[in-house]
C-alpha positions as CSV (number, residue, x, y, z in Angstrom):
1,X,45.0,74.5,106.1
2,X,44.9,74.9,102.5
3,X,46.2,72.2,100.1
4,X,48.5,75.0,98.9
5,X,50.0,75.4,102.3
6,X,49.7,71.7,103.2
7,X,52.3,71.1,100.5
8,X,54.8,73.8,101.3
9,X,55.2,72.4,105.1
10,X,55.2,69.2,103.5
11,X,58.0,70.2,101.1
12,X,60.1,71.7,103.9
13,X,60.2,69.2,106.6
14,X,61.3,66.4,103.5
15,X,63.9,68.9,102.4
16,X,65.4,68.8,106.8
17,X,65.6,65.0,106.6
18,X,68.8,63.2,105.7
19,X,67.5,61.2,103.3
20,X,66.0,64.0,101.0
21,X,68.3,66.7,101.5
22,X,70.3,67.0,99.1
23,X,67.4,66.6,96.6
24,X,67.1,69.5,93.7
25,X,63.8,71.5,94.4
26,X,61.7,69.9,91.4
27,X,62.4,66.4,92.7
28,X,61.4,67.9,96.5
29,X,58.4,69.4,95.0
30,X,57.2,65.9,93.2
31,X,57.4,64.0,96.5
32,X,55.5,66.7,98.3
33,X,52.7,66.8,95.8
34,X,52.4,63.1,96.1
35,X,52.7,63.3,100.2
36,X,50.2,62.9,102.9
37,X,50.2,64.0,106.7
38,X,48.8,61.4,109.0
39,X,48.5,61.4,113.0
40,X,48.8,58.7,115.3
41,X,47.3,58.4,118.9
42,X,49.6,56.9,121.2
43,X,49.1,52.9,120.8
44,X,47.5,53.3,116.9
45,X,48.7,50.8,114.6
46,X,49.9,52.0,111.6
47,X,49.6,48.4,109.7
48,X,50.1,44.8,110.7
49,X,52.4,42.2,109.7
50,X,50.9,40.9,106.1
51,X,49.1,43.7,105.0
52,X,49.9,45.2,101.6
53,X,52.5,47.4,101.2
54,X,51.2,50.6,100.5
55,X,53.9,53.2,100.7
56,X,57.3,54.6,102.9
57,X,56.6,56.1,105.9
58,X,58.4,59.0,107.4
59,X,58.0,60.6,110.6
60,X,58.0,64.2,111.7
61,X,57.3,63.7,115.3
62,X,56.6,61.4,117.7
63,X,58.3,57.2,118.0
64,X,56.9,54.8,116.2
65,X,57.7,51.0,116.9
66,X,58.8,48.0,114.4
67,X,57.5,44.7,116.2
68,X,56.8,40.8,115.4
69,X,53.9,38.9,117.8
70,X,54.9,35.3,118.0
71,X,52.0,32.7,118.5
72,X,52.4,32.8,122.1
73,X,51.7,36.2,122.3
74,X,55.0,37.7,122.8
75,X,56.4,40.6,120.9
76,X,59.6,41.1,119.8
77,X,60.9,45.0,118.8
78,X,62.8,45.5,116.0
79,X,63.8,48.9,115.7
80,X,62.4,52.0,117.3
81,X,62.5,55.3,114.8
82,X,62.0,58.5,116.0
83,X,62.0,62.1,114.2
84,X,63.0,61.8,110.5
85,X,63.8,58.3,110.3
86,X,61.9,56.4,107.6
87,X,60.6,53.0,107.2
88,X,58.9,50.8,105.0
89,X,61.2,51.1,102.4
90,X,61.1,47.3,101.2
91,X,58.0,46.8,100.6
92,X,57.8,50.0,98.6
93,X,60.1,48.6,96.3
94,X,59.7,44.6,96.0
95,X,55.8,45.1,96.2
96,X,55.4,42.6,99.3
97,X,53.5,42.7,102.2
98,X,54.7,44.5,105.2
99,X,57.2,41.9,106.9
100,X,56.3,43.3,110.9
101,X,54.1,45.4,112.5
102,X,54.2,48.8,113.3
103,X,52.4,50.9,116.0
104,X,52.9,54.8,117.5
105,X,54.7,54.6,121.3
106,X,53.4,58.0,121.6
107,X,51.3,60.3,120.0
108,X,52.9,60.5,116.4
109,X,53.0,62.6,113.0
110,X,54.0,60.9,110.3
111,X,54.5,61.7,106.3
112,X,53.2,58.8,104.1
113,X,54.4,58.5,100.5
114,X,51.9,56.1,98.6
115,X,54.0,53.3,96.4
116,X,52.8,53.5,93.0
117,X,52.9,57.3,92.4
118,X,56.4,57.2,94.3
119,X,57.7,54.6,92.0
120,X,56.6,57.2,89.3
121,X,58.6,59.8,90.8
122,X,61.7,57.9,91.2
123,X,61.5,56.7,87.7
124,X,61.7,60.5,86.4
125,X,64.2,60.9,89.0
126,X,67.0,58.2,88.8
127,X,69.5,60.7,91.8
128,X,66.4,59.8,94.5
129,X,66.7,55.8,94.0
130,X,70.4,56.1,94.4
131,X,69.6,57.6,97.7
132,X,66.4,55.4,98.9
133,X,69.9,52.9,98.9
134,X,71.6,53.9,101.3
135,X,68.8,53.4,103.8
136,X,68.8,49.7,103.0
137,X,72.2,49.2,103.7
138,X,71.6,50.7,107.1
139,X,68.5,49.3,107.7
140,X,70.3,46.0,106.9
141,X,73.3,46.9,109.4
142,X,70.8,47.2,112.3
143,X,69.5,44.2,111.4
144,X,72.3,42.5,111.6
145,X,73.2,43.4,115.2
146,X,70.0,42.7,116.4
147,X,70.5,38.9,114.9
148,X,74.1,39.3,117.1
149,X,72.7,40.6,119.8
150,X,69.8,38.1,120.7
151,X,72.3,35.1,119.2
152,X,75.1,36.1,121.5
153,X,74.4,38.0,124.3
154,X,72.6,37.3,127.4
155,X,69.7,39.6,128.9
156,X,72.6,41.7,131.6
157,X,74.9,42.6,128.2
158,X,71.5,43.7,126.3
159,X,70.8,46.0,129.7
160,X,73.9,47.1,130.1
161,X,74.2,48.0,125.9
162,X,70.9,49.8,126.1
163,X,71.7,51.9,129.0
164,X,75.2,53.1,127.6
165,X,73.7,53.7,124.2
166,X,71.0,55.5,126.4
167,X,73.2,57.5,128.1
168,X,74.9,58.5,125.2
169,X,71.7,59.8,124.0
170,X,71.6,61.9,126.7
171,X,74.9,63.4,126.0
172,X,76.8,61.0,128.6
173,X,74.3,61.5,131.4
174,X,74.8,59.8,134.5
175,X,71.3,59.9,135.4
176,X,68.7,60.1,133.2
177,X,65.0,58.7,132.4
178,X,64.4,55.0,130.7
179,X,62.9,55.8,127.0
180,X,60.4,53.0,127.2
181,X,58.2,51.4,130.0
182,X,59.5,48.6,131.0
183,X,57.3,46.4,129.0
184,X,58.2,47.7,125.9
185,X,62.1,47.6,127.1
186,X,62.0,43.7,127.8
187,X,60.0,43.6,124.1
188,X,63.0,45.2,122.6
189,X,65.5,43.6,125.1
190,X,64.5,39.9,123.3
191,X,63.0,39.2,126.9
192,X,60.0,39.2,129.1
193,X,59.3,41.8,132.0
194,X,59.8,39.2,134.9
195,X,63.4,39.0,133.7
196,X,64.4,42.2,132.5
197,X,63.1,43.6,136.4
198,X,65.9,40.4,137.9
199,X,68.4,41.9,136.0
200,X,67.5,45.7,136.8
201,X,67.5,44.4,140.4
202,X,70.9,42.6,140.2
203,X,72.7,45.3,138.7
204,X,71.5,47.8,141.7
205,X,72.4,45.2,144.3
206,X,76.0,45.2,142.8
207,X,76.4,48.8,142.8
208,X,76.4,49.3,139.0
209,X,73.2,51.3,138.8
210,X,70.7,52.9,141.1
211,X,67.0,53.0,140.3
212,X,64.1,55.4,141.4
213,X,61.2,54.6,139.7
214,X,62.3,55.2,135.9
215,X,65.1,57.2,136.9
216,X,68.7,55.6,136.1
217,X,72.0,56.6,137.9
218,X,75.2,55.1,136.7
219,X,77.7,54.3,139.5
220,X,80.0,52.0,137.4
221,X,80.6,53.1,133.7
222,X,83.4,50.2,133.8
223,X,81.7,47.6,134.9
224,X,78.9,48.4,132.2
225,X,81.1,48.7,129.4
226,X,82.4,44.9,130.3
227,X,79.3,43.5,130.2
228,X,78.4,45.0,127.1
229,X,81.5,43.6,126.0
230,X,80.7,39.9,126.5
231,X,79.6,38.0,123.7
C-alpha cells in the first residue's frame, strides 16, 4: 500500500473513533501523518510493565489486554479494550514508564501515535488536549471500580457482575458465549482458575446458570442481579 494511501485509511478510521471525531480535518490530517499501523499475533506483547513510554495506542481491531504479574506469578487484568478504545494515554503525557503490561487476546490491529511528535501536534492544536481529557477521567472511573470491586466483593458478585454486563453485551442474551477462556476470566475476576470453576459450578448446582462448555444460559436474572448487589 502506498504511503499516500496508508495515510488516508489511517486518517479515516481516527476520524470513526470517539475520541477524534469531532476533530477539524487539519488536526485529523496531523495525527495521521504522524500515525503507524502495527499487527499483533494473538498472545504478542505490545510492551511490559517499565518500559518507556513511547506513544498512545489505539486499536482498529482485535482485544488487547492491560495486566500486572505479581512475584508469584499471578496476573491480574485491568481493563480489556476492544475496537476504538485507546490506551496509554499517561505515559504519553507525564513521560513515565508504562505502569502494566499489555498483550493482544487475539490477533490484533492497532494504530500507534509516537509521544514526542504527538505532543507536537497537540501543542499546535490546544481543542485535541482538551479531548485527550476526557479519557482520563474515564480511564480513572474504571479504575476506581476495579479498586471497589476486588476491595468489596467476593469472587460469586464478580461472576455474577461479569455475566450481566456480558449479557448486556449481547443485547440481553440469555445464552451466550464467555468472551475469555477461563484463565484469562479468573485473571480479570481478581482470582485463580481453581476458584473461579467452584463458583461456575455452584451457581449451576443452584439453578442460576447452566453451562455447556463455554456456553452460558441464564435461568435466574434475579438471583444474579442480588449477588451483584452485595458489597
Amino acid at each position: 500500500m502506498a504511503v499516500s494511501e496508508r495515510v488516508l485509511e489511517v486518517k479515516k478510521f481516527l476520524q470513526s473513533t470517539s475520541i477524534f471525531q469531532n476533530m477539524l480535518d487539519e488536526q485529523l490530517q496531523a495525527l495521521a501523518n504522524i500515525a503507524i499501523p502495527q499487527t499483533y499475533k494473538k498472545g504478542a506483547t505490545l510492551f511490559w510493565e517499565g518500559d518507556e513510554g513511547t506513544g498512545l495506542f489505539i486499536i482498529k481491531s482485535g482485544r488487547i489486554k492491560i495486566f500486572k504479574v505479581a512475584n508469584g506469578g499471578k496476573e491480574q487484568i485491568f481493563h480489556i479494550f476492544g475496537s476504538e478504545d485507546y490506551f496509554a494515554e499517561v505515559p504519553t503525557f507525564d513521560g513515565g514508564n508504562f505502569p502494566a503490561s499489555a498483550a493482544a487476546l487475539e490477533n490484533s490491529e492497532v494504530v500507534f501515535i509516537p509521544r514526542t511528535a504527538f505532543l507536537l501536534v497537540l501543542q499546535e492544536h490546544p481543542a485535541l488536549a482538551l479531548a485527550i481529557l476526557g479519557t482520563f477521567a474515564r480511564h480513572l472511573r474504571k479504575l476506581t471500580h476495579l479498586v471497589d470491586t476486588l476491595s468489596f466483593k467476593e469472587v460469586p458478585e464478580r461472576l455474577a457482575h461479569y455475566l450481566l454486563k456480558l449479557s448486556d453485551r449481547r443485547g440481553h442474551a440469555d445464552v451466550f458465549e464467555l468472551d475469555l477462556p477461563k484463565g484469562q476470566l479468573a485473571a480479570l475476576l481478581g482470582t485463580i482458575p481453581e476458584t473461579l470453576s467452584r463458583t461456575f459450578y455452584k451457581f449451576s448446582q443452584e439453578g442460576i446458570i447452566e453451562m455447556n462448555g463455554t456456553t452460558v444460559k441464564l435461568c435466574d436474572r434475579d438471583r444474579l442481579r442480588s449477588l451483584e448487589k452485595n458489597k
